[in-house]
C-alpha angles and dihedrals in degrees: 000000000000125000108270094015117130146182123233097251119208089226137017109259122235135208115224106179129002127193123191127193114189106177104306099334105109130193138166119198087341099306105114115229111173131025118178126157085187120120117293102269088050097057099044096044079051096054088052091042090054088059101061084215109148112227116147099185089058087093101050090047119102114246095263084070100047095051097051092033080058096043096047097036099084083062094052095048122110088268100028125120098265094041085109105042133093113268082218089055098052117111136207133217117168125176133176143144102229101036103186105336090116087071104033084057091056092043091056086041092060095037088063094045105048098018079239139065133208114267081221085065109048101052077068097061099090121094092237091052098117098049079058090057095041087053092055098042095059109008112251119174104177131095128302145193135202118199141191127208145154092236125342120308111216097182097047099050095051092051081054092047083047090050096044090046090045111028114035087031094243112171100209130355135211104228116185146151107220113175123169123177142134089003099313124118130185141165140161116178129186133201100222121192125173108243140152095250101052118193097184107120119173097205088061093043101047074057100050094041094042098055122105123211 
């Protein structure tokens, strides 16, 4: 798809819920929850923490995972926005610039250093890893879409959410730019339904996805 292209939809799209995460700096639907200026590792693991959510394996995931699974879990929460959907009627659409390359960099590093590297480290090295992980937190069984892309693609990503809506017969679906890389790590996601009175506006959302903490 080409950037500003778009499909003729049967009805607008709205968002009902949008999280952003800016290193360190987390916020769901503009109430801020977490706020670290530790490393990397530290903030991320304190923005899950602020949520009380369980989740054993968050520690064993690579850092591509954390981030989204902390970006998508206040949907998922009793009173979230996707408390009420199918499992089987949830979407994904997942964007970012760097894919897995943070943890193919520490793999290799560790390659060259112990002329071996953890199993446990490499089933992370693919780009839709995440959307893996996200699957198996909270069972979705609908259709998803991993994207790549210099910087977020607005236009793009609401012509996926449209196809997913309208053509696979999603109900709602999780849209979201994730990018981790060189000790950055951002993330704004979305919860997208099809509905008569849209609120999406790409003007807005180049401006909320754009911004920098």
């Amino acid at each position: 798809m080409q950037r500003g292209s778009s499909f003729a939809s049967m009805e607008a799209m709205r968002i009902l819920s949008t999280t952003i995460y800016r290193n360190g700096r987390f916020s769901v639907d503009g109430k801020e929850l977490a706020r670290s200026a530790g490393d990397l590792d530290h903030d991320l693991t304190k923005a899950w923490t602020a949520m009380e959510v369980e989740l054993p394996r968050f520690v064993r995931m690579d850092r591509s995972s954390k981030l989204v699974s902390i970006a998508a879990a206040p949907f998922f929460a009793a009173d979230g926005a996707l408390s009420k959907y199918p499992k089987d009627r949830i979407g994904m659409v997942i964007m970012g610039t760097h894919g897995s390359m943070d943890t193919d960099q520490r793999y290799l590093d560790q390659l060259e250093a112990e002329n071996h590297a953890s199993p446990g480290l490499f089933v992370y090295t693919l780009p839709n890893i995440a959307m893996g992980e996200l699957s198996i937190q909270h069972g979705l069984h609908g259709s998803g879409l991993c994207l790549l892309s210099d910087a977020p693609d607005i236009p793009q990503l609401h012509d996926a959410c449209d196809i997913l809506l309208h053509d696979h017969d999603m109900e709602a679906v999780i849209c979201g730019w994730s990018n981790i890389f060189a000790g950055s790590a951002e993330a704004t996601f979305m919860v997208v339904t099809a509905g008569k009175e849209g609120n999406w506006d790409n003007d807005e959302l180049e401006r909320i996805f754009n911004e920098h903490g």
